[in-house]
Each structure stands twice: as structure tokens, then as C-alpha cells.
C-alpha positions as CSV (number, residue, x, y, z in Angstrom):
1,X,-31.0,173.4,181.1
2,X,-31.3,170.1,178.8
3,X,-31.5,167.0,180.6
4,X,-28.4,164.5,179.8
5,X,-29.0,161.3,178.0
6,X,-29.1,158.1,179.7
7,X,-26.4,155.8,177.9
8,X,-28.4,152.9,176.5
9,X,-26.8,149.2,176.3
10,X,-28.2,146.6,173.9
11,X,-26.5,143.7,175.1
12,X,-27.5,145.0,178.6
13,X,-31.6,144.9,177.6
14,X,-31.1,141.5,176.7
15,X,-29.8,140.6,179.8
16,X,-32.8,142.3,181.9
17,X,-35.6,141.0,179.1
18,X,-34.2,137.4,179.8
19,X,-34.3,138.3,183.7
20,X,-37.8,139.2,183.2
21,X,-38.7,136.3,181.8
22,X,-37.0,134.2,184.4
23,X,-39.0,136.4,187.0
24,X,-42.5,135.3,185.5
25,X,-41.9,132.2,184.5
26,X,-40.9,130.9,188.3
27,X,-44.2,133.1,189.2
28,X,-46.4,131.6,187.1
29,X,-45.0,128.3,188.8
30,X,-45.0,129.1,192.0
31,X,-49.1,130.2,191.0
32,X,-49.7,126.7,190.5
33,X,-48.6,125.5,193.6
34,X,-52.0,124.2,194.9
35,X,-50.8,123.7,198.6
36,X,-51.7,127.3,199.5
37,X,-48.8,127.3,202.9
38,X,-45.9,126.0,200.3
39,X,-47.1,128.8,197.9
40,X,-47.0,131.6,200.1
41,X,-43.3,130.2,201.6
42,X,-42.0,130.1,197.9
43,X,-44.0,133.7,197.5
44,X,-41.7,135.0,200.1
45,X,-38.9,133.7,199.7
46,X,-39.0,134.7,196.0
47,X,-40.1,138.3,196.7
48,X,-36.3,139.4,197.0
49,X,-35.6,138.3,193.8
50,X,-38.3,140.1,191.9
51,X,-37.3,143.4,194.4
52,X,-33.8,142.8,192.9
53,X,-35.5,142.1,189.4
54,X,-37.4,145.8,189.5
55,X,-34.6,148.0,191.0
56,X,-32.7,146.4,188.1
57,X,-35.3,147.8,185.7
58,X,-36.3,150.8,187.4
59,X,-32.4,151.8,187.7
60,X,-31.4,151.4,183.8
61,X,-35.1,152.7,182.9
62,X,-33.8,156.1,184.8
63,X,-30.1,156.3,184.5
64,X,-29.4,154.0,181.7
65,X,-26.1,151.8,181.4
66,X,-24.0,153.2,184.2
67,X,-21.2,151.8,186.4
68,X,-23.8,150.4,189.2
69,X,-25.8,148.6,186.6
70,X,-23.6,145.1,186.4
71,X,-23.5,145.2,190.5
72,X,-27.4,145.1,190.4
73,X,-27.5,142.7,187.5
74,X,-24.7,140.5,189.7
75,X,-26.9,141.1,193.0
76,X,-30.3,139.8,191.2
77,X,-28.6,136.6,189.8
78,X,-27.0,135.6,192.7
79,X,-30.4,136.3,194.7
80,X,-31.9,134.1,191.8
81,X,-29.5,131.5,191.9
82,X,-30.1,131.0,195.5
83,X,-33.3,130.8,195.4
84,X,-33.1,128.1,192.8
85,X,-30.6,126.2,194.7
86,X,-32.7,126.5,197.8
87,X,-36.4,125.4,196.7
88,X,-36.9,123.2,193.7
89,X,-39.4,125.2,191.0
């Protein structure tokens, strides 16, 4: 039995390249925090984000462009968008 094709979404890619991109670049800041307690308090507070960020990825890397996809994309911007509103990066 042949495997179906995962429906693939250019505009969609972009979306979840630029996501990754937001993902390391507040890493990379939050890395250079020097104050080791405020790093690991950003860390975790973060950490949903990039879990939201990865079951993004993971999900169109398996299934491709399906109905659940903008929910996830939806439920990772708002988690990032709180984030940002909540601790200044």
C-alpha cells in the first residue's frame, strides 16, 4: 500500500522558517543574560514557546499542511506574544 502525500504549503514554510528564527534569536538572548537566576526564569518561561515552536515543525514535517496546522501556528504566536509582552528580551 503506497503511502499518501503530505500536502506541502509554501507560504506556510515561510511562516514556520520566520518562527524559527524568532525562536533562536530570543535564545541566543536570553544566552547572554549574565545573571544566571534571571536566565534560567526567562529559560523557563520561554520553554513553552519553543515546545509550541517544535510540535509546529514536527506536525507539518509528518502530516504536511492540514486543517490543525494554523491552530498550532495560532497557539505558538500567541504563546510567543505573551511571552514578549510579559518579559522584556
Amino acid at each position: 500500500m503506497t503511502k499518501k502525500r503530505r500536502k506541502l504549503n509554501k507560504d506556510f514554510e515561510r511562516k514556520i522558517y520566520s518562527s524559527k528564527k524568532n525562536v533562536e534569536l530570543v535564545l541566543a538572548k536570553i544566552y547572554d543574560i549574565d545573571d544566571e537566576d534571571i536566565q534560567k526564569e526567562y529559560m523557563s518561561a520561554f520553554k513553552k514557546v519553543v515546545y509550541l515552536y517544535d510540535e509546529l515543525k514536527e506536525d507539518y514535517d509528518c502530516q504536511g499542511f492540514t486543517d490543525n496546522s494554523e491552530e498550532l501556528l495560532l497557539n505558538y504566536k500567541n504563546a510567543f506574544n505573551h511571552f514578549e509582552s510579559e518579559f522584556e528580551i
